[in-house]
C-alpha positions in Angstrom: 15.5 6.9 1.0 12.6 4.5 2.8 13.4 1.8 4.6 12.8 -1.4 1.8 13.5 -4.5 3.9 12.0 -7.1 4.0 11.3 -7.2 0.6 8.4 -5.9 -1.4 5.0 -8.0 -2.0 3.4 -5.6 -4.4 4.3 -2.6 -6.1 2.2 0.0 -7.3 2.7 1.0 -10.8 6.2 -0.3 -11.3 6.1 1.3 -14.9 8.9 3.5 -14.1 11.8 4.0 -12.1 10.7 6.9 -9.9 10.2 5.0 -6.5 6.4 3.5 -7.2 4.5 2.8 -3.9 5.4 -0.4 -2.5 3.2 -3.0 0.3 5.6 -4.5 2.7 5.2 -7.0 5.6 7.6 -7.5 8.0 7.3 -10.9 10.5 9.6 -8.8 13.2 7.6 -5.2 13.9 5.6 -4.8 16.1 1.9 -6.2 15.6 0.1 -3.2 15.5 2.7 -2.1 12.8 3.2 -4.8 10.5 2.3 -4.2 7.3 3.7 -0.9 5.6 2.8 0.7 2.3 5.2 3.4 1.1 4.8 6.1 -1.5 7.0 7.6 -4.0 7.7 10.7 -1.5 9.3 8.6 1.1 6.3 8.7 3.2 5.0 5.3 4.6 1.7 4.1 6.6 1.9 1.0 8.9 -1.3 -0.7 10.3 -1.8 -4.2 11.8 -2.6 -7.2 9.8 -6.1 -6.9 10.9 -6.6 -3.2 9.7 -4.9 -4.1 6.1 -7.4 -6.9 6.0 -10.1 -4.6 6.5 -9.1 -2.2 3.8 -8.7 -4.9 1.5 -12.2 -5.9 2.5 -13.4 -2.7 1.9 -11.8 -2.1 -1.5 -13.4 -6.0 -2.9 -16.7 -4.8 -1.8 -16.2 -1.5 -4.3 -16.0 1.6 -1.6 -13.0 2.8 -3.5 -14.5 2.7 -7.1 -15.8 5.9 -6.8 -11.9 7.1 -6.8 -10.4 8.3 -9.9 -8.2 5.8 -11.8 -5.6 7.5 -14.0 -7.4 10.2 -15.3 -10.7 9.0 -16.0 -13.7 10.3 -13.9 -15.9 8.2 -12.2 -19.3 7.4 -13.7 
């Protein structure tokens, strides 16, 4: 079972109860490894602050929209 605490800030998908990615941040690891996201394997990634901002950066400015989104293909 992954680690959960702290608590989550997001969860991804949350329509069931098979253990839906979750985004964590936790004040007391270290910098570089602050934010976490885990998947429903029990697999997690941790990046710094700084890189998640990135990849949210990324994402607003639409360099994941080619990705497919629950089935559908992209246009």
């Amino acid at each position: 079972m992954p680690d959960t605490s702290p608590e989550p800030i997001a969860t991804f998908c949350g329509k069931c109860d098979c253990g839906c990615p979750q985004l964590f941040v936790d004040a007391d690891a270290p910098e570089d490894r602050r934010v976490r996201i885990t998947d429903d394997f029990g697999q997690r990634v941790q990046m710094s602050e700084d890189q998640f901002a990135d990849l949210v950066a990324q994402a607003k400015a639409g360099a994941f929209d080619r990705l497919t989104v629950a089935g559908t293909t992209p246009a």
